[in-house]
BALUM-809977 format. One line per field, with one value per residue (C-alpha): residue in three letters; x, y, z. Coordinates in Angstrom, 2 decimals, decimal comma. Layout:
rest: c(Ala ...)
x: c(X ...)
y: c(Y ...)
z: c(Z ...)
***
This chain:
rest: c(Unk Unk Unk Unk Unk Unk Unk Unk Unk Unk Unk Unk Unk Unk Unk Unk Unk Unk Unk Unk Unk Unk Unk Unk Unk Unk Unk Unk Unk Unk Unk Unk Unk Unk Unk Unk Unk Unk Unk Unk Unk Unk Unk Unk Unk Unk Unk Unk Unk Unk Unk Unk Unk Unk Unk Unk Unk Unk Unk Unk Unk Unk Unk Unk Unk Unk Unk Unk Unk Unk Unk Unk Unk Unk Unk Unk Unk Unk Unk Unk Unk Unk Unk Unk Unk Unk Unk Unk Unk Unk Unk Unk Unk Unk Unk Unk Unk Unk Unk Unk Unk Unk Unk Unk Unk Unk Unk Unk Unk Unk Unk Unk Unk Unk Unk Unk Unk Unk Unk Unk Unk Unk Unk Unk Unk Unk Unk Unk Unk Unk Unk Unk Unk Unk Unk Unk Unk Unk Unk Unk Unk Unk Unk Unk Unk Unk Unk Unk Unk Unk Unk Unk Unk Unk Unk Unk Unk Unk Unk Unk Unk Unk Unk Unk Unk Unk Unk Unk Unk Unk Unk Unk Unk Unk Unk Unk Unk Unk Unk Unk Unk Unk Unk Unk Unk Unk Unk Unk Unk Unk Unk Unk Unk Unk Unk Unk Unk Unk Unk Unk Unk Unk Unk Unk Unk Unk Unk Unk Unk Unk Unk Unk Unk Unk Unk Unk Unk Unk Unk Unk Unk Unk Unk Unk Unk Unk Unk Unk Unk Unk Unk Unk Unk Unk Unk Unk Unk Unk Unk Unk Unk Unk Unk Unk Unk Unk Unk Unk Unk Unk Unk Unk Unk Unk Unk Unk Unk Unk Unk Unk Unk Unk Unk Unk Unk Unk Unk Unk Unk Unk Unk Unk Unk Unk Unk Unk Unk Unk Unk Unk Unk Unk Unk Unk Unk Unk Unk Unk Unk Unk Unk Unk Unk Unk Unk Unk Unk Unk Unk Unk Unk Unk Unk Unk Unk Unk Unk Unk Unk Unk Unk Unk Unk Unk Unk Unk Unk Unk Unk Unk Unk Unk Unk Unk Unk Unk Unk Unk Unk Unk Unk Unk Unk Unk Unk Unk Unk Unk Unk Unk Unk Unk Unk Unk Unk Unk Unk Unk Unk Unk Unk Unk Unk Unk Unk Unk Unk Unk Unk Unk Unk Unk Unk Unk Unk Unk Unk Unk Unk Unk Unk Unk Unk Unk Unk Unk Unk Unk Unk Unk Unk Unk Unk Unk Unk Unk Unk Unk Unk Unk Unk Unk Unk Unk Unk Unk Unk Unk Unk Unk Unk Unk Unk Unk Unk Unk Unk Unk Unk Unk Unk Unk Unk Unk Unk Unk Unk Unk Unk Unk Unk Unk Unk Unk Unk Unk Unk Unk Unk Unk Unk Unk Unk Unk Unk Unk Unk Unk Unk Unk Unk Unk Unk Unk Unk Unk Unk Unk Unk Unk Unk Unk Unk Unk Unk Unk Unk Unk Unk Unk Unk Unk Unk Unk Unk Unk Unk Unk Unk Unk Unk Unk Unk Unk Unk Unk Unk Unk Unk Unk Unk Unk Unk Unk Unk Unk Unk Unk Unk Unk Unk Unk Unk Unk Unk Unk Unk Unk Unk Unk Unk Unk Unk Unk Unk Unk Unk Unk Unk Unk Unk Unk Unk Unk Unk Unk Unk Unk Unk Unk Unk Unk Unk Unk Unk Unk Unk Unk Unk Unk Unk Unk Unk Unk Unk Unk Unk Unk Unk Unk Unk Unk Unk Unk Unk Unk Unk Unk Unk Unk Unk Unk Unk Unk Unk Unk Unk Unk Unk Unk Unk Unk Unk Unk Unk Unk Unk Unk Unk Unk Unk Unk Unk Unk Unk Unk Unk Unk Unk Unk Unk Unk Unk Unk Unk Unk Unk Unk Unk Unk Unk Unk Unk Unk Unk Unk Unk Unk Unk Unk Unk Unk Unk Unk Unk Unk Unk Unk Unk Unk Unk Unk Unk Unk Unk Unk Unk Unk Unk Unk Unk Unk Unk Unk Unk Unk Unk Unk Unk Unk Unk Unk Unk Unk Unk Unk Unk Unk Unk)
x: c(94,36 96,01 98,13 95,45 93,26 96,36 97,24 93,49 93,38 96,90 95,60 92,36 92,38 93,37 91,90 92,97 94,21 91,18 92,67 90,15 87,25 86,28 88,33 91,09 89,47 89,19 93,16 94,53 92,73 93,37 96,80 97,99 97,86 94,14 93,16 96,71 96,75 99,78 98,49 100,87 100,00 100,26 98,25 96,41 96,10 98,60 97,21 94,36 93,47 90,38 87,79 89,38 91,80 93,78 94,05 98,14 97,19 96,15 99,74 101,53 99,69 100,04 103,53 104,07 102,29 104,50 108,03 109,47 108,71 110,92 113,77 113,64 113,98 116,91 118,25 118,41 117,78 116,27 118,61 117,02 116,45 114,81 112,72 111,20 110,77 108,19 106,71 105,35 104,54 101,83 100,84 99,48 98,07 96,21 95,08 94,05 91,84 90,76 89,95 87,98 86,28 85,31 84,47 82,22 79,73 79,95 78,64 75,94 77,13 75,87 75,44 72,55 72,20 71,22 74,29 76,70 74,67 74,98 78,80 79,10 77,42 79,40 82,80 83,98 86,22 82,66 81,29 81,55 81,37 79,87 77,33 77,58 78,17 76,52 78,85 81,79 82,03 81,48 83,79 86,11 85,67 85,72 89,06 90,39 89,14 86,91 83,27 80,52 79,75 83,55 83,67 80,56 81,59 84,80 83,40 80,40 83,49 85,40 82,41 81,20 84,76 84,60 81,29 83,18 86,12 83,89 81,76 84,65 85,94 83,08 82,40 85,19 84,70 86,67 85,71 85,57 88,28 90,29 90,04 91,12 94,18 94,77 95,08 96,85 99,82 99,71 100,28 102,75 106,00 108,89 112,08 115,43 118,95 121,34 124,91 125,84 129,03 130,37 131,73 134,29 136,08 137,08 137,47 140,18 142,96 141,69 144,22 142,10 144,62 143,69 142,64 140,21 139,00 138,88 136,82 134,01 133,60 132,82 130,75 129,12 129,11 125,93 126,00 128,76 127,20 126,46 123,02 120,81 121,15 120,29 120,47 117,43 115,73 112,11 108,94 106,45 102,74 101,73 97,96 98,86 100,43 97,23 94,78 96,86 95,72 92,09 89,93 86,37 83,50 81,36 78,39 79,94 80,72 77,09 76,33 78,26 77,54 73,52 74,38 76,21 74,41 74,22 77,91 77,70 75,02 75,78 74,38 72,42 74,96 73,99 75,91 74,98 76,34 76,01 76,77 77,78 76,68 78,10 75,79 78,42 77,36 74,34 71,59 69,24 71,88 72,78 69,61 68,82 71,85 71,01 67,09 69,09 71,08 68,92 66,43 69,19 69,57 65,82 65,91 68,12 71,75 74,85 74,46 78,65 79,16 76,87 79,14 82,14 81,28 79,27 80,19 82,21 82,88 86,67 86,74 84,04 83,53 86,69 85,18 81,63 79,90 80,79 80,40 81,09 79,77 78,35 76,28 74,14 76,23 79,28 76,28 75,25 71,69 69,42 71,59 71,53 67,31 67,38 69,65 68,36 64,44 65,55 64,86 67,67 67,80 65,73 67,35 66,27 67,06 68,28 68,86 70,06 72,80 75,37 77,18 75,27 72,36 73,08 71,19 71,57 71,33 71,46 73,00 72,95 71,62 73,21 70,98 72,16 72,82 73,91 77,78 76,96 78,93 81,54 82,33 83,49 84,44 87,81 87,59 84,69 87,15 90,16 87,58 86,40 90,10 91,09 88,18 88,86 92,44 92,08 89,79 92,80 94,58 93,24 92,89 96,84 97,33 95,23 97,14 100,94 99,77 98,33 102,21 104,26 102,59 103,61 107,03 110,22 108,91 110,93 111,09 112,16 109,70 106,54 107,66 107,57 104,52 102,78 104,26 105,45 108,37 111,79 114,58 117,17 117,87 121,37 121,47 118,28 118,58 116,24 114,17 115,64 115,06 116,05 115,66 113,36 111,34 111,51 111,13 108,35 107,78 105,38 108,92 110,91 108,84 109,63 113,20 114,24 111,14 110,89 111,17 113,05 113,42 116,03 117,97 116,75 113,42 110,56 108,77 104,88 103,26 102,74 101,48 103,65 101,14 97,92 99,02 102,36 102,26 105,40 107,81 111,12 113,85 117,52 120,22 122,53 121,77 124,07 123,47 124,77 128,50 130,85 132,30 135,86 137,07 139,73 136,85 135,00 137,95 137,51 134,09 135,16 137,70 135,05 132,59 134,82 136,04 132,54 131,04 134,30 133,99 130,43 131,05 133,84 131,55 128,69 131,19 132,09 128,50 128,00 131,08 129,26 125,88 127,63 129,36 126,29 124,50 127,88 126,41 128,79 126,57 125,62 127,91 131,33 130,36 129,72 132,72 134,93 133,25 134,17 131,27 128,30 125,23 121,67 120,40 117,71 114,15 110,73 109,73 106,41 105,90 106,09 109,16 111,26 114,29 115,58 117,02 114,44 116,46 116,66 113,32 112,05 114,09 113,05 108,74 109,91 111,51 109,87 108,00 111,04 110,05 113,98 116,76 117,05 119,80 121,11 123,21 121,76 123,48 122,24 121,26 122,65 126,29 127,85 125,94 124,09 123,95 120,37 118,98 115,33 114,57 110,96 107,30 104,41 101,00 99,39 96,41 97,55 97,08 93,22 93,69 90,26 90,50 91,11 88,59 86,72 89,79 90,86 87,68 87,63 91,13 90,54 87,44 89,09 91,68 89,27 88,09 91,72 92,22 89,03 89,56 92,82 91,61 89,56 91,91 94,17 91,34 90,19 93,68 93,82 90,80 92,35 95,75 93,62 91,97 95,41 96,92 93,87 93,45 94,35 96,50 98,75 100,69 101,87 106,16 106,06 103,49 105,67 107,39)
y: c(103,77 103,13 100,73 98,93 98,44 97,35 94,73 93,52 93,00 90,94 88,78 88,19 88,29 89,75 93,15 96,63 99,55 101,29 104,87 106,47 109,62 110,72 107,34 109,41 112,33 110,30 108,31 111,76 112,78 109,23 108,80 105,45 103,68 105,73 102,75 102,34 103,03 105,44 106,60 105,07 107,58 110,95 113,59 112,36 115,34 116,58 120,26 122,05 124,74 126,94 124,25 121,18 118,60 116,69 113,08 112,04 109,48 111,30 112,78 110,04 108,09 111,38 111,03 107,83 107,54 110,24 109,24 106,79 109,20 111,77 109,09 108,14 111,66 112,65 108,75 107,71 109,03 112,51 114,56 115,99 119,38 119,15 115,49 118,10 120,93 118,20 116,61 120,34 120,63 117,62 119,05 122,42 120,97 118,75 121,83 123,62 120,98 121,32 124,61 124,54 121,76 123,81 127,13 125,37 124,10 127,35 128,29 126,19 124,21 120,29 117,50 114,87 111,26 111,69 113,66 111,02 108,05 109,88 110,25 106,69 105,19 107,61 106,20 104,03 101,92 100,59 99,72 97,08 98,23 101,39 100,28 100,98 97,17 97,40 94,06 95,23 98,50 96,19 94,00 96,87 98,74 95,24 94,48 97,83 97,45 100,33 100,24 101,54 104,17 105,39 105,85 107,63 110,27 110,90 111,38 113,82 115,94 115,57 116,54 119,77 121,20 120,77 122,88 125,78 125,94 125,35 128,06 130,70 129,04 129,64 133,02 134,31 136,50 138,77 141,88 142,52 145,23 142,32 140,00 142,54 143,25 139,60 138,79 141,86 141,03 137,02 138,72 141,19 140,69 142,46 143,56 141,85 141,13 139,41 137,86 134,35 134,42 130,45 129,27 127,53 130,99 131,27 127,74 126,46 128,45 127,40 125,37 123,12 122,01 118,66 121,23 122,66 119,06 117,66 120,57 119,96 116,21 116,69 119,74 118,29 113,88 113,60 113,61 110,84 108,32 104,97 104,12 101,96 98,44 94,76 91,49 89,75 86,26 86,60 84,50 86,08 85,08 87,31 86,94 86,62 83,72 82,07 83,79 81,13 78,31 78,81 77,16 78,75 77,11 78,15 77,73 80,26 82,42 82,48 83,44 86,26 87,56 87,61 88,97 91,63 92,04 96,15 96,58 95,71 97,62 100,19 103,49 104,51 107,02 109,60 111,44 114,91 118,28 121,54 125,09 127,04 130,63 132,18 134,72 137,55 140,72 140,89 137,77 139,27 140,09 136,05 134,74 136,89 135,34 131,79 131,88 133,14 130,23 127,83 128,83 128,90 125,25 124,14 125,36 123,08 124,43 122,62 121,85 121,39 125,04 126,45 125,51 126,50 129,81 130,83 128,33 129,10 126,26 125,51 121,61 120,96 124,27 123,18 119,92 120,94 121,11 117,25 115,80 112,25 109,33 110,53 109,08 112,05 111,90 113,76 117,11 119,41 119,06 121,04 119,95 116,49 116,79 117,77 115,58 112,40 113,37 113,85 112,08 111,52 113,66 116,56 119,97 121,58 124,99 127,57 125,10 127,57 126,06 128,08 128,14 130,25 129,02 125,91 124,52 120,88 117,99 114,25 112,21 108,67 106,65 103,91 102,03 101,14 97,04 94,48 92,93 89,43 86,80 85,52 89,43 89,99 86,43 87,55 90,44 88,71 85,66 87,52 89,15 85,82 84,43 87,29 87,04 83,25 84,24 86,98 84,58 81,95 84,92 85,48 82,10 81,64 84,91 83,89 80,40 81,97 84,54 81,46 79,38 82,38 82,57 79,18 79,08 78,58 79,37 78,46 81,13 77,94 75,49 78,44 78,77 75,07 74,24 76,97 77,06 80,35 81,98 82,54 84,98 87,37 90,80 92,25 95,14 96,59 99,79 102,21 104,47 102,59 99,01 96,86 94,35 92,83 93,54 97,37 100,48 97,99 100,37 97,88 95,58 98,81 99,73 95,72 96,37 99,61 100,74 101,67 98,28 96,55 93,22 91,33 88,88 85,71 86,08 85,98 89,21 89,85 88,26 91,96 93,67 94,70 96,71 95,27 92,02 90,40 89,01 89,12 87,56 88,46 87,39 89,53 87,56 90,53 94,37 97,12 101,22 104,06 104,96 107,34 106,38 107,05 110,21 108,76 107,78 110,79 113,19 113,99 114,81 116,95 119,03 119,65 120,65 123,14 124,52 125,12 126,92 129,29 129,53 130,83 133,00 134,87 134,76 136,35 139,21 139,59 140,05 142,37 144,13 144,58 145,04 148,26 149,78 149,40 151,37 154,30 154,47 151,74 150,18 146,12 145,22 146,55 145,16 142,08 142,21 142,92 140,04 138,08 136,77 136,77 138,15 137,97 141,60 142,70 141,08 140,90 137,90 136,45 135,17 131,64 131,73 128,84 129,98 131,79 130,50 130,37 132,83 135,57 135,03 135,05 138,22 140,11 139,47 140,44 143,52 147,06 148,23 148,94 152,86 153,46 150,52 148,19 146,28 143,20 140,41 136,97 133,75 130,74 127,69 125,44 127,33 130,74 133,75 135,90 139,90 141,33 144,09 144,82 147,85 147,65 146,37 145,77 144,26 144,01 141,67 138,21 137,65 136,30 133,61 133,37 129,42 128,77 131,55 129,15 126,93 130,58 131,90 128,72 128,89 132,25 131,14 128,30 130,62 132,89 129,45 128,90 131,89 132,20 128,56 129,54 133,03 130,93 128,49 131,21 132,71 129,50 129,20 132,88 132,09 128,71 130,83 133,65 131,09 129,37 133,32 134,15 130,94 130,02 126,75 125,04 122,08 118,96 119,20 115,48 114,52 112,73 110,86)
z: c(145,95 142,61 144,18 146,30 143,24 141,02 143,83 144,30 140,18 140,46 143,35 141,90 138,53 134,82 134,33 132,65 134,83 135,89 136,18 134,09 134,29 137,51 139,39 139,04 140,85 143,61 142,95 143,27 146,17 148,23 147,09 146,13 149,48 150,63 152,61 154,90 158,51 159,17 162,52 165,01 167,89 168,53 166,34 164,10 161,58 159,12 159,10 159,76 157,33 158,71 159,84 157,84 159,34 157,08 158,04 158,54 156,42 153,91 153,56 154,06 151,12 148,98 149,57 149,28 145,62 144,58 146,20 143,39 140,72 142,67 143,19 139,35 138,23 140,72 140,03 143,73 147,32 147,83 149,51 152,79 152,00 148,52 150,52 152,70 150,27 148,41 151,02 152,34 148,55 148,66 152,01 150,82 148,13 150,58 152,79 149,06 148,35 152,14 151,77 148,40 149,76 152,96 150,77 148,05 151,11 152,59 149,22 149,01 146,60 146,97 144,60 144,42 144,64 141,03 140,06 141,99 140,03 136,84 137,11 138,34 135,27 133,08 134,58 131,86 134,25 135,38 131,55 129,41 125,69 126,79 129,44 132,70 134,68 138,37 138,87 137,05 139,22 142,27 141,30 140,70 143,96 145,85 144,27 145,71 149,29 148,66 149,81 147,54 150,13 150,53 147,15 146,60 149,88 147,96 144,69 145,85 147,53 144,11 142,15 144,73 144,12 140,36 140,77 142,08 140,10 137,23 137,98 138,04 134,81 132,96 134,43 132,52 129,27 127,04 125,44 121,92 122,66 124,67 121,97 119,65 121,87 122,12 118,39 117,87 120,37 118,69 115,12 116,58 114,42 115,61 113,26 114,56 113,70 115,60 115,81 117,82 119,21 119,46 122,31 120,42 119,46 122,28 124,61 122,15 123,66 127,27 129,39 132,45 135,06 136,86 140,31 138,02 136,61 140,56 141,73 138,67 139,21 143,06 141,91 139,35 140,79 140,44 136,43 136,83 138,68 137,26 136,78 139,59 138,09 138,77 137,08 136,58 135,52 135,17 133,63 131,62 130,54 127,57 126,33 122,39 123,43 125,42 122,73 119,91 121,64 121,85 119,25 118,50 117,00 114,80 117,02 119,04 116,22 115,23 119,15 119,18 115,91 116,81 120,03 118,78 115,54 115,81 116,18 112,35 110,73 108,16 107,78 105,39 103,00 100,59 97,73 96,77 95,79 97,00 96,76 99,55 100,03 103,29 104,93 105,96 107,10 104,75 105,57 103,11 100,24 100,62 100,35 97,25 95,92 97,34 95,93 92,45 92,22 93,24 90,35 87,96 89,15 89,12 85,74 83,91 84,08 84,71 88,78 88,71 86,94 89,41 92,01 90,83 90,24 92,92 95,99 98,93 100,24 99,78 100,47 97,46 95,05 92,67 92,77 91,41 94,81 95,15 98,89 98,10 100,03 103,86 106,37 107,88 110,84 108,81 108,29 110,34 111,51 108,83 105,83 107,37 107,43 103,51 102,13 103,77 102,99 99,53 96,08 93,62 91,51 93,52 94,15 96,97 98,81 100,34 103,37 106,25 108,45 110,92 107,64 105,26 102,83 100,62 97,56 97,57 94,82 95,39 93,39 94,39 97,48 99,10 101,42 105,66 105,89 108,13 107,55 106,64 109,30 106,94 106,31 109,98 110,91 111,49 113,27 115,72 116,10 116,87 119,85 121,01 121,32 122,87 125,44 125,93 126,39 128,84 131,34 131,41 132,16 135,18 136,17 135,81 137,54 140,37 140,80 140,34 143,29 145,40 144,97 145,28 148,88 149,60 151,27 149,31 145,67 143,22 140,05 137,34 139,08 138,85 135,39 134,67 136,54 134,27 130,65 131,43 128,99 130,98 130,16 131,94 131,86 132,48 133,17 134,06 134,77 137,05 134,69 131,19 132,14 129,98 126,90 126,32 129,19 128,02 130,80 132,44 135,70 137,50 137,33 138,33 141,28 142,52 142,00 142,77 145,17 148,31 149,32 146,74 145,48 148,04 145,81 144,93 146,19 143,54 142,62 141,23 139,48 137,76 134,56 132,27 129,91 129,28 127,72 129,75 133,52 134,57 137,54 138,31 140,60 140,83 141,01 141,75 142,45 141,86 143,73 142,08 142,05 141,15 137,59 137,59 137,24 134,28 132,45 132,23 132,78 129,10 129,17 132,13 130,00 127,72 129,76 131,07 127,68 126,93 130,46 130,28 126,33 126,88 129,71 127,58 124,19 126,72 127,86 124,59 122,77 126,35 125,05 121,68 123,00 124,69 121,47 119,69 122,57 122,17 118,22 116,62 113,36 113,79 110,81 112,37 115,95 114,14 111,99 115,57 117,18 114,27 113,32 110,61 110,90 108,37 107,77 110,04 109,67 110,86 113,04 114,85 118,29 116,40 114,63 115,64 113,09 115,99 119,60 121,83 123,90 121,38 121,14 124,59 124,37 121,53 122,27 126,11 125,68 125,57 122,80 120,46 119,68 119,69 118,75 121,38 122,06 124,57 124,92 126,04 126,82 124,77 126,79 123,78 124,87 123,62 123,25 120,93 120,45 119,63 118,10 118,35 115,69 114,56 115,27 112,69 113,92 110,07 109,87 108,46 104,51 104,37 101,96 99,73 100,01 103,44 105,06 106,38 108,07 109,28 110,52 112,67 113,72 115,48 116,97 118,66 119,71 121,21 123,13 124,07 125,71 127,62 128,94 129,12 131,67 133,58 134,74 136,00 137,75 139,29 140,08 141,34 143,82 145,33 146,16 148,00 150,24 151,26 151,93 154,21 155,80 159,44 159,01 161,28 159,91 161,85 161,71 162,68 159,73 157,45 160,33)
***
């Protein structure tokens, strides 16, 4: 559907991508070619997964919209094993969605007109500046092939799964002792020391004969292959370049700016002081302590000393309780109320807020206005221009598509006909591109996709980013090949060195691993191995000092209530011998000036991990309905 709504927008007219919100609910469930006809006889179901059937177009489209990313990544043809391998990947995700879809009616789960309206209007491919746009969304949808209805039938399915899964996502909890366990096993530091052994110890004394250097390059020819290339002319139409030649009067400044007059109003801001005094365990201790204050303050002394001394509030205390220039939108709601009801001058409190109580003074008041024209002439010019621009846009887009249909386009006559900017690109490579049209994937997929560019036709027009039309025509196009083996032979050698260099330093720290296991001490298994090693230390689950794999290793292993030790090959090449000798899981330092900043850390943490929970049990509940299901799949599906 992506791709039907992207070619309706370059045959029709200059728009953004529309692959926002809850559109691309519905993309990833219709794939990007939803509306093609696949069937060409025989069965017309992919799978059937308890009493769902899976359309075989529905695969094939799901397959399709995925199949060029595969090719990019493996940088060429999909070999036939690993093709099939993801093609029965996008079909069970197809009979998973099947299946939640078939559970959550079962359920009772439904969704209204009202709910289906509400999440149209909130889709903000279907507003302009925040408005929901009855046209624009049927505009949108038109553009796309997609009826009003079709959409709405795939969205009330999208939305009556989200229900579900939802539902067990927010069902999830932690206990206190959970949480406790939790934060205990994230401040868990365990006491390490360890040795690398370098490959390069021991690959300098290896000898690689040219059998050896043969058998890696056909073992390994798929990291010596030359890149997909082409060589391309193309003609662009970028929207800077249109937006330059549009004039605006100032009769249509003064339009917009009246139109638009609210876009430039000003809140009213307010500067005042406070002093913070958190609640705690003890409500009634704090607002003894608050009422104390705040009479100390009513009665004449020094508002800024107050602060310091008895505020807890770590962004403004050191500052005299100072909150500098705010619109009430930067407060909380009750301290918002107070403030902006205030007099300057007035001191007024305890205010209670999820925060603790706060005595408050204003200071100053600077009243909401209106930016005068000639203040945002600029910026609302610049927006008209680029307005202007974007409608000629479309119009050009809309007559380049009409004469590339005509027979026997020319590339340098379009161009020509249309002021458009001409270049070439050589080489352009699939998955890099190429100067100065950059990666430009819309141009890739022409090129390289499953239906590529044939030389010297014409290609597009399409967008490259929000701002460039682009058309391209190759002149020559080059598939991947072998480089030859003299020119990476030494790259070869190397790569050799360093695989048998880090199998021997892996054997060796092994070797080590076991004579510290026999009772040898680290330093003379270190000294043996030849090698350096820090003295032992205690790290956290964080600390990126170490390799990731000693690491991994040391958080993995068993509690360490004797010395543990093991030898782990590095992924960066060599090896590394470990010793895991102590565990500590002391409460962090609680730094006075950042409790707050802390305190709010762990409770998004706590967040973290319940949203965290819930998606694995959502998860959890999906898998158990594909392993009990009754599903037969179609072998002939993607055929």
């Amino acid at each position: 559907m992506l791709q039907s709504i992207r070619d309706g927008l370059q045959s029709q007219k200059w728009l953004m991508y529309i692959v926002l919100g809850l559109l691309a609910l519905i993309f990833a469930a219709w794939g990007a070619y939803g509306l093609v006809n696949f069937n060409a006889g025989g069965s017309t179901y992919a799978a059937e997964a308890g009493g769902q059937k899976i359309p075989i177009e529905s695969a094939r489209s799901a397959w399709l919209n995925q199949q060029t990313q595969y090719q990019q990544r493996l940088g060429g043809e999909i070999p036939p094993a690993q093709k099939a391998f993801l093609q029965d990947r996008i079909l069970e995700s197809l009979i998973r969605e099947a299946l939640l879809t078939e559970r959550s009616r079962d359920l009772g789960y439904r969704v209204s007109e009202t709910d289906v309206m509400q999440a149209i209007r909130e889709e903000p491919a279907f507003q302009i500046e925040g408005k929901y746009s009855a046209e624009v969304a049927k505009d949108r949808l038109a553009q796309a092939g997609i009826t009003l209805s079709a959409f709405e039938t795939e969205l009330r399915g999208a939305l009556q799964r989200s229900q579900l899964q939802n539902g067990i996502m927010a069902s999830d909890f932690q206990t206190p002792t959970e949480i406790e366990r939790t934060r205990a096993l994230q401040n868990e530091q365990r006491e390490v020391r360890y040795a690398l052994v370098s490959p390069d110890k021991y690959s300098a004394d290896i000898q690689v004969d040219d059998a050896a250097v043969q058998a890696y390059y056909k073992a390994h020819l798929n990291q010596y292959m030359t890149p997909e290339s082409a060589k391309l002319q193309y003609a662009e139409l970028r929207l800077d370049q249109l937006a330059a030649q549009v004039t605006v009067s100032d009769d249509d400044l003064k339009a917009a700016y009246e139109k638009n007059k609210d876009r430039y109003n000003e809140p009213e801001k307010r500067h005042g002081r406070h002093i913070l005094i958190p609640v705690g365990k003890d409500d009634a201790a704090a607002k003894k302590l608050a009422d104390d204050v705040y009479a100390q303050a009513k009665s004449g002394k020094d508002f800024a000393a107050l602060a310091k001394q008895y505020s807890q509030d770590p962004g403004s205390a050191d500052k005299g309780g100072d909150l500098d220039w705010a619109d009430r939108n930067q407060f909380v709601g009750p301290f918002a109320d107070a403030l902006f009801s205030m007099s300057v001058g007035e001191i007024r409190g305890p205010v209670k807020t999820q925060f603790g109580y706060h005595i408050i003074r204003l200071d100053e008041i600077q009243a909401g206005k209106t930016k005068p024209l000639e203040a945002v002439r600029p910026e609302l010019e610049a927006e008209l221009k680029k307005n202007a621009a974007a409608d000629k846009f479309g119009e050009i887009q809309e007559k380049i598509q009409q004469r590339l249909e005509t027979a026997g386009a020319d590339l340098n006559a379009v161009a020509k006909e249309f002021n458009l900017a001409t270049g070439e690109v050589s080489p352009f490579l699939r998955g890099a591109g190429g100067a100065p049209l950059g990666t430009a994937q819309p141009v890739q997929d022409i090129v390289f996709g499953d239906s590529p560019l044939q030389p010297g036709r014409v290609g597009g027009p399409v967008l490259v980013g929000e701002d460039r039309l682009v058309l391209v025509k190759v002149t020559e196009h080059s598939k991947p090949q072998p480089q030859p083996l003299a020119e990476v032979r030494d790259g070869i050698v190397a790569a050799i060195k360093k695989e048998r260099g880090s199998q021997a330093a892996l054997q060796a720290a092994q070797d080590g691993q076991a004579k510290l296991q026999a009772g040898t001490s680290f330093d003379d298994v270190a000294k043996q191995l030849g090698v350096s090693s820090e003295p032992a230390r205690f790290v956290a689950r964080t600390d990126t000092t170490l390799p990731a794999q000693v690491r991994a290793l040391v958080f993995n292993s068993p509690k360490p209530d004797k010395p543990i030790y093991r030898a782990v090959a590095l992924q960066t090449g060599g090896a590394a011998v470990v010793a895991v000798t102590g565990l500590r899981t002391d409460a962090p330092q609680v730094d006075k000036d950042k409790l707050a900043d802390q305190v709010n850390q762990q409770s998004a943490q706590v967040k973290q991990d319940a949203v965290r929970h819930g998606q694995a049990d959502a998860e959890a509940y999906v898998e158990e309905l594909r392993r009990t299901a009754e599903v037969r799949k179609n072998p002939k599906a993607f055929e």
